[in-house]
C-alpha positions in Angstrom: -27.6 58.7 17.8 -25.1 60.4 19.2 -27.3 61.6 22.0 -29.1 58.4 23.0 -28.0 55.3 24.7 -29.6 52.1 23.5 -31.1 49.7 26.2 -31.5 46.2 25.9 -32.7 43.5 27.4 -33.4 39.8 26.0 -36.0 37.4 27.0 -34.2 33.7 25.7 -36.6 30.5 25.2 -34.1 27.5 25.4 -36.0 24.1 24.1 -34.3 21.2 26.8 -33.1 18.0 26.0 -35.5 16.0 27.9 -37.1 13.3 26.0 -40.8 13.5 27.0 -43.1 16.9 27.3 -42.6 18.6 30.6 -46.5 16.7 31.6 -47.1 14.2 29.6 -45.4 10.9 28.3 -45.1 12.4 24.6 -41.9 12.1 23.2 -39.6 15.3 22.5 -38.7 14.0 18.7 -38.1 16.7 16.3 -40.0 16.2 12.9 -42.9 13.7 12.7 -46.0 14.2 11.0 -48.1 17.1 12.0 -50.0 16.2 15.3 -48.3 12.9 15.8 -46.8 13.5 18.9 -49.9 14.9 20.9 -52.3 13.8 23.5 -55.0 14.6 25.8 -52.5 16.5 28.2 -50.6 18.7 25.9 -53.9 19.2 23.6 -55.6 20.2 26.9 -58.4 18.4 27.0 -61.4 18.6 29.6 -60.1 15.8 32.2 -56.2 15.5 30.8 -54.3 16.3 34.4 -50.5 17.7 33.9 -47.9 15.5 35.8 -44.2 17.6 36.5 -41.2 15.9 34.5 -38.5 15.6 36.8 -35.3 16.2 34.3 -36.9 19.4 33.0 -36.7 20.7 37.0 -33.2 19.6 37.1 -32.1 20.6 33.4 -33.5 24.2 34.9 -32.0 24.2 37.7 -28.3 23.1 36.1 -28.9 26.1 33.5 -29.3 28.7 36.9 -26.3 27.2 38.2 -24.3 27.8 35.1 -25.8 31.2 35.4 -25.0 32.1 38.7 -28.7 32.3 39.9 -30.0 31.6 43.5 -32.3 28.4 43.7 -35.3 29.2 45.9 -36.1 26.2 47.7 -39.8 26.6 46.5 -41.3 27.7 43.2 -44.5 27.1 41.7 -46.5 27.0 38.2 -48.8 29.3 36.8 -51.2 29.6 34.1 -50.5 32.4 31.7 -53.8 33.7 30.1 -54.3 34.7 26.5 -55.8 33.0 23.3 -54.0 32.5 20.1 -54.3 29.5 17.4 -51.2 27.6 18.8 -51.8 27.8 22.5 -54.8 24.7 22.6 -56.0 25.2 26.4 -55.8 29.4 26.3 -53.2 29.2 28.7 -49.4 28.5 29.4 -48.2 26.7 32.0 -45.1 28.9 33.3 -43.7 30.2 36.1 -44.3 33.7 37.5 -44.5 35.2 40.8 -41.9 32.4 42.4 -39.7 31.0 39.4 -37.3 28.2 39.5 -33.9 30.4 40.1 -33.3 34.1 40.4 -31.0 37.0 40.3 -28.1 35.7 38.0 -25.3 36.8 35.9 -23.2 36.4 32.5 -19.7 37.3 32.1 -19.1 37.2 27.7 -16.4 38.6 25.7 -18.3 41.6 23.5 -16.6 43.8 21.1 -16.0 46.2 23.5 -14.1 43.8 26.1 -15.2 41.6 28.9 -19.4 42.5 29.9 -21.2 41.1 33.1 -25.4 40.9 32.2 -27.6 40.3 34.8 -30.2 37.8 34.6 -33.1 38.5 36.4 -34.9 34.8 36.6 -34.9 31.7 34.9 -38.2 29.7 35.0 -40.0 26.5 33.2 -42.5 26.9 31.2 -44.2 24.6 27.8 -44.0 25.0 24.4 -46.9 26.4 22.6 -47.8 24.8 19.6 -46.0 26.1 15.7 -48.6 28.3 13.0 -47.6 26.6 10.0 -48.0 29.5 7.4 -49.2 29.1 3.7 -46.6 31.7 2.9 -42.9 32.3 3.9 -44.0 34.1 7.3 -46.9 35.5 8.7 -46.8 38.6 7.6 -47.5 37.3 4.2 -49.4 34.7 4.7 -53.2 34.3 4.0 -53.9 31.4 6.2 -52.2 29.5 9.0 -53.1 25.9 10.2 -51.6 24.7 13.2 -49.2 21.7 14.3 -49.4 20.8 17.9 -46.6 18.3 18.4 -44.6 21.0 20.0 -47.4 21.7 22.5 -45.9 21.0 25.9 -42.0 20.5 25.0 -40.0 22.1 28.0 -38.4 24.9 27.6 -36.3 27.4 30.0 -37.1 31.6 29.8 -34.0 33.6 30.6 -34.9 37.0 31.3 -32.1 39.3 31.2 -31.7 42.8 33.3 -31.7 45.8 30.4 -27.8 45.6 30.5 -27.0 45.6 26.9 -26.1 48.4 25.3 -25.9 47.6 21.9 -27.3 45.2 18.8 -23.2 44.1 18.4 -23.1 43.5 22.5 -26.7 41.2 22.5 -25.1 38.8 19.3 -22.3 38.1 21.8 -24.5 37.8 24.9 -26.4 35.5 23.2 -23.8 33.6 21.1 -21.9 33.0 24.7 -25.3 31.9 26.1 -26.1 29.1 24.0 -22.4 27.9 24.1 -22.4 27.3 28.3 -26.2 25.6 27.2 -24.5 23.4 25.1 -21.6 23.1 27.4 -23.9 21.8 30.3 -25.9 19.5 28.0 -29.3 21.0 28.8 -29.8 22.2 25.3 -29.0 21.7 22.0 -29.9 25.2 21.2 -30.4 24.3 17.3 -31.9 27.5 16.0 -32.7 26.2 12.9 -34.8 24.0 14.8 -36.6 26.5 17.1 -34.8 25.3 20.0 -33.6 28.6 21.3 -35.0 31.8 20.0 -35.0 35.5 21.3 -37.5 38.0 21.9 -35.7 41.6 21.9 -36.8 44.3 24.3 -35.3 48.1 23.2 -35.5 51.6 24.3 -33.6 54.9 23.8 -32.8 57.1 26.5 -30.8 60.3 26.8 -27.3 60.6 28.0 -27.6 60.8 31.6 -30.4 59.8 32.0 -31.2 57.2 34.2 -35.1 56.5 33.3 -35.4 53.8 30.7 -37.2 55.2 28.0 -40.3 53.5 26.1 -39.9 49.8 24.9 -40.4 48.1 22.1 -40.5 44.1 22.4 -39.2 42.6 18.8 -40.9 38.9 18.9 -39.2 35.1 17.7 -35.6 36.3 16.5 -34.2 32.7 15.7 -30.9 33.6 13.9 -28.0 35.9 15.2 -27.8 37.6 12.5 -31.7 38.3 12.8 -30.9 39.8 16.4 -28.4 42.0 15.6 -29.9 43.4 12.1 -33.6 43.9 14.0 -31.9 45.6 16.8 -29.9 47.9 14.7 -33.3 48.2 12.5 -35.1 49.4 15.8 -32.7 51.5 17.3 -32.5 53.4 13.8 -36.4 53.6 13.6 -36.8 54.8 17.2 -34.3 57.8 17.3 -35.8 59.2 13.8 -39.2 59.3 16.0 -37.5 61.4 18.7 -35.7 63.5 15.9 -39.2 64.1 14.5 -40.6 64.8 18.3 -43.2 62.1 18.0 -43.8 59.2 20.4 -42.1 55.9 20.5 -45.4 53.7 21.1 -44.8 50.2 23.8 -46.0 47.4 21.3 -44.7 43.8 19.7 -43.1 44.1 16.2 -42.3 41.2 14.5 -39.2 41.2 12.1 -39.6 41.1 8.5 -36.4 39.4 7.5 -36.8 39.8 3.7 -37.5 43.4 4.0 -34.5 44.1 6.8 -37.6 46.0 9.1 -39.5 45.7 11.9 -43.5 45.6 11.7 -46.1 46.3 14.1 -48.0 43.3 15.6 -50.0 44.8 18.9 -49.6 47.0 21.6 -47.1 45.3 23.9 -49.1 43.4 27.3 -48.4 44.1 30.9 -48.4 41.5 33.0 -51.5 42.0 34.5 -52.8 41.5 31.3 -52.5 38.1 31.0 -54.3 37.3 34.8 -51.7 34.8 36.0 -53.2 33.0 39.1 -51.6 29.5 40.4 -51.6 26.5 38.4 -54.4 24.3 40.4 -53.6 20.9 38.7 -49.5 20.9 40.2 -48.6 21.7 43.6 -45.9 23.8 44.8 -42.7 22.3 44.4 -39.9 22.3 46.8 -36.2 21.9 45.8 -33.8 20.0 47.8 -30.7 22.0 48.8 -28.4 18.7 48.4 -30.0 17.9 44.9 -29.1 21.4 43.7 -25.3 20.8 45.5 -24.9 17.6 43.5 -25.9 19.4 40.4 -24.0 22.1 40.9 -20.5 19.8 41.5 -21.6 17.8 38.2 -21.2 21.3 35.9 -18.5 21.5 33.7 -15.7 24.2 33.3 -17.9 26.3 31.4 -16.3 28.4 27.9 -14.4 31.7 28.9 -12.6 30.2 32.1 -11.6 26.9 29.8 -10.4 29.6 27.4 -8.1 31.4 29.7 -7.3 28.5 31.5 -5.9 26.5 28.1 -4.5 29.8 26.7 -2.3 29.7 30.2 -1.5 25.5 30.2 -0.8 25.2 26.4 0.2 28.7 25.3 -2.6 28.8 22.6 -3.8 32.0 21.1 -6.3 33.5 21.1 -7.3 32.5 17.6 -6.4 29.1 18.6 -8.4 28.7 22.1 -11.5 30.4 20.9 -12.1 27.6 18.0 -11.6 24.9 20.6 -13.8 26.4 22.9 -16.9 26.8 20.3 -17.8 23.6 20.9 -16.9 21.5 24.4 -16.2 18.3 22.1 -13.5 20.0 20.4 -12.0 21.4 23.5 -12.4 17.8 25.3 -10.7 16.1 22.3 -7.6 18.5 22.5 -6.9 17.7 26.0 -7.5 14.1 26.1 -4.7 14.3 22.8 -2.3 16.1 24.7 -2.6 14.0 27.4 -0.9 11.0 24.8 0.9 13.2 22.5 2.2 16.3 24.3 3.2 18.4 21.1 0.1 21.1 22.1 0.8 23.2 18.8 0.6 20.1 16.6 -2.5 19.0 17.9 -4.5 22.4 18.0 -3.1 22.8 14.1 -4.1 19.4 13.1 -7.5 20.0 14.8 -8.2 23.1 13.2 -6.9 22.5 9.5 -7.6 18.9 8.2 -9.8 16.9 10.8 -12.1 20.1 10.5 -11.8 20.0 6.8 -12.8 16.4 6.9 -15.5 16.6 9.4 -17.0 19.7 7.3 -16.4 17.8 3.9 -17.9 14.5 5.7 -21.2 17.1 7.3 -20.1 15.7 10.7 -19.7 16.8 14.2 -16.3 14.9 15.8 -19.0 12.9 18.5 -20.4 11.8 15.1 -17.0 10.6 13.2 -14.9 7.7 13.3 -11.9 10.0 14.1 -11.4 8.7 18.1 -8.9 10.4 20.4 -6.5 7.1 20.0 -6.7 7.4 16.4 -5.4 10.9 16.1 -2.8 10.1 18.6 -1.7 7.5 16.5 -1.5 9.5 13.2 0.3 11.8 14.6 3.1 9.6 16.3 3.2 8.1 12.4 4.0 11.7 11.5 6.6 12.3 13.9 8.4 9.2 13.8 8.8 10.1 10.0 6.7 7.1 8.9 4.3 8.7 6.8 4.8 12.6 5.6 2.5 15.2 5.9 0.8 15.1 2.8 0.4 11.2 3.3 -1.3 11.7 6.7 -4.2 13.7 5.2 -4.8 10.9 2.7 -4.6 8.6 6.0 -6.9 10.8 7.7 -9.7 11.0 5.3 -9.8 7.0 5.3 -10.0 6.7 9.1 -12.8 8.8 9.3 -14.5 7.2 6.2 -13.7 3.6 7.8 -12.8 3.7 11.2 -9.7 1.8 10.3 -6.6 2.5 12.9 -4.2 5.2 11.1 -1.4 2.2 11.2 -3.4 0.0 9.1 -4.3 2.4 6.5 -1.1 2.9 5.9 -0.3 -0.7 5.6 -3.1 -0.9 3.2 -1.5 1.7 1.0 1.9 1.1 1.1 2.0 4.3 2.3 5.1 3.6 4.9 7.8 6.5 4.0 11.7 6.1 2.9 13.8 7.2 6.1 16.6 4.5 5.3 19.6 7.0 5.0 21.6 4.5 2.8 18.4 3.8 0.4 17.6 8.0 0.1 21.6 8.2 -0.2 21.4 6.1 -3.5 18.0 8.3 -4.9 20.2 11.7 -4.7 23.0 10.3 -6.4 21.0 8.9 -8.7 19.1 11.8 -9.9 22.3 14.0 -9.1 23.6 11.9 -12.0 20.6 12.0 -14.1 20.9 16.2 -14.1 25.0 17.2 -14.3 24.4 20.3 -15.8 21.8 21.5 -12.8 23.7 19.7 -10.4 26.8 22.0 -11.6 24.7 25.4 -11.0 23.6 24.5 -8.0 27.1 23.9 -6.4 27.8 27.2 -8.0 25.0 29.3 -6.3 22.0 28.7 -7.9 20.0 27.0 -4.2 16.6 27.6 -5.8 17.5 24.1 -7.8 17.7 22.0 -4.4 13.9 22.3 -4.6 14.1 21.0 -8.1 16.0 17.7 -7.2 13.6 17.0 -3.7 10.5 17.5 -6.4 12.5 14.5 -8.8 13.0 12.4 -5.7 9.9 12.8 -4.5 8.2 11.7 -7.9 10.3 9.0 -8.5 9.7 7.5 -4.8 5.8 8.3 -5.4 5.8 10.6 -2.6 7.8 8.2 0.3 11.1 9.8 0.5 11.6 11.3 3.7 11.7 15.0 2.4 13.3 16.9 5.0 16.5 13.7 4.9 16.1 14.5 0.6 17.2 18.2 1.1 19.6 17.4 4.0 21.5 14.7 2.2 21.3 17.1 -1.3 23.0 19.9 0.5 25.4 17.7 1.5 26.2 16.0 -1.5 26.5 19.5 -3.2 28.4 20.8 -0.8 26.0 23.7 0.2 
């Protein structure tokens, strides 16, 4: 391997978050029963006409924004030839001579430091319908039957230049990729869902060598891990061929997951191969330039410049930042806590250890809990004013996020308020000072280790209320440490 450089370039179908087909009135829903959610448009029927759904255009056009693509202010449909069981009119509707937004780029964080991809188009096309296989794939299958409520769901196609350079590099590209889809609320890029997939495209070349070599396309990756362990699988497979002088032949190979191999499907199609020609049943459709202004003021901060920027406001790690930034809830709940309760580190530590306990515990995202930016502001002010102690604020938390209760009144429900009264702690030492001469004697003489023996007694005989850190402060002082 040594002697090669490995190309890559990845072909990304994003399902979008609109709520009807991109030209018909059937809803988006996943699930249902087989063929449910179909009609005479997306089964493509003789007479069905397609009608253009507006969001999908703008959902496409707020994904080439993010992407730092031009938006032409024409593009146009096509119909994409071929037959095959889950495609019910033999074509695709898609976009290909004049595509919705062109000549992007991605700047992602990769193993071996910061990476710019280009993207070479982005364009709308619909769903084909799913094979549902009678074994666990189709290579193992001995018959398929087919479920069209897919059939016509929007999706974006995010072709990439061949920048990548290795299976580790095209994980990150496309771990980064559905993160600013997420960010920008066009997809919810659920893979287990088939929401966003990958189709690989890999080639060995020389060092120095500026011709790409022969391709192989690796078809319907939906996992990361799939990505990168097909890629590695692929480049592995390709430079024995060269090592053995024989040919590297351009065809699809599908990924045998079970196995950990690749497996011939066809020879890979040109373009031409497919006879695109224009899509007679939807006109040409021309973008505003003020639309695509509007959208483009509406975008959020998208992942790696929120990630510097809060690294530079709060003084967050990097450890810190990153897990705030993997989803924009998280990050928008941080800063909307800060903004109320201005102790950064507290927040980011609370975030990342027990309300992300909870949540995981609970199988919840933090949109989905009870747990509301007031709420954890309010917990933690009961920490800090020494109301409740640490250990008492997880109990608190776990029954805000089962009830919804405010932090405040959970702990009035569970007597939970802590012992800060100097006089009343003042009285527990001596007491239990009293209880334990002969400990209390080695202790003045040396022996500190005990103080932690005498917090533990107070703290069990105040069932966990004394203020702890006023325990070992008024300990020391009574033992004259």
């Amino acid at each position: 391997m040594a002697q090669y450089e490995v190309v890559i370039g990845l072909e990304i179908h994003a399902e979008l978050l609109t709520k009807t087909k991109i030209f018909c009135a059937c809803t988006t829903a996943f699930g249902g029963h087989a063929n449910s959610h179909c009609c005479p448009v997306c089964l493509g029927l003789p007479g069905a006409l397609p009608v253009l759904n507006e969001k999908a255009v703008e959902y496409g056009i707020k994904a080439g924004l993010a992407l730092d693509c031009r938006i032409p202010e024409r593009c146009k449909f096509d119909r994409k030839n071929y037959f095959y069981p889950d495609l019910p009119k033999a074509y695709q509707i898609s976009q290909y001579d004049e595509p919705l937004c062109l000549g992007g780029s991605v700047t992602c964080e990769t193993e071996t430091g910061l990476q710019t991809i280009g993207v070479t188009r982005v364009h709308l096309e619909e769903e084909a319908g799913k094979s549902v296989h009678s074994g666990d794939n189709i290579l193992g299958s001995e018959y398929s039957s087919m479920d069209y409520n897919r059939a016509g769901i929007p999706l974006i196609e995010i072709v990439t230049e061949p920048d990548l350079r290795s299976p580790q590099d095209a994980k990150a590209f496309l771990e980064h990729l559905k993160r600013v889809l997420q960010y920008i609320e066009v997809s919810d890029c659920k893979m287990e869902e088939g929401s966003l997939r990958c189709d690989a495209n890999v080639s060995l070349r020389p060092l120095g060598v500026q011709e790409l070599g022969t391709k192989v396309e690796i078809k319907n990756l939906n996992s990361f891990r799939s990505v990168e362990r097909a890629l590695q699988h692929e480049v592995t497979r390709q430079s024995q061929l060269y090592e053995a002088k024989q040919q590297v032949e351009q065809e699809t190979r599908a990924w045998d997951e079970a196995r950990g191999v690749t497996v011939s499907m066809r020879s890979k199609e040109e373009s031409h191969d497919y006879r695109y020609f224009p899509e007679p049943d939807i006109p040409p459709v021309h973008i505003n330039s003020l639309w695509v202004e509007d959208l483009r003021s509406g975008l959020p901060e998208l992942p790696l410049s929120r990630k510097e920027r809060l690294q530079r406001q709060y003084g967050l790690t990097t450890y810190e930042a990153e897990f705030l930034v993997s989803q924009r809830s998280w990050s928008d709940f941080f800063e909307a806590v800060v903004q109320e309760f201005d102790q950064e580190k507290m927040v980011v530590n609370w975030l990342m250890g027990d309300v992300s306990r909870v949540l995981n515990a609970r199988e919840e995202t933090l949109p989905q809990s009870q747990l509301d930016v007031s709420g954890l502001v309010e917990l933690l002010r009961l920490i800090d004013t020494g109301t409740i102690s640490g250990s008492q604020a997880k109990a608190v938390l776990e029954a805000v996020c089962a009830t919804g209760q405010p932090p405040a009144d959970v702990v009035q429900t569970l007597g939970m308020q802590q012992i800060s009264d100097e006089d009343q702690l003042a009285a527990m030492v001596d007491a239990v000072i009293a209880q334990y001469p002969g400990e209390a004697q080695r202790c003045r003489e040396g022996d500190a280790k005990l103080i932690g023996f005498f917090v533990g007694q107070i703290m069990k005989g105040s069932q966990g209320k004394a203020n702890p850190k006023m325990v070992n402060e008024l300990l020391r002082k009574k033992l004259k440490l």
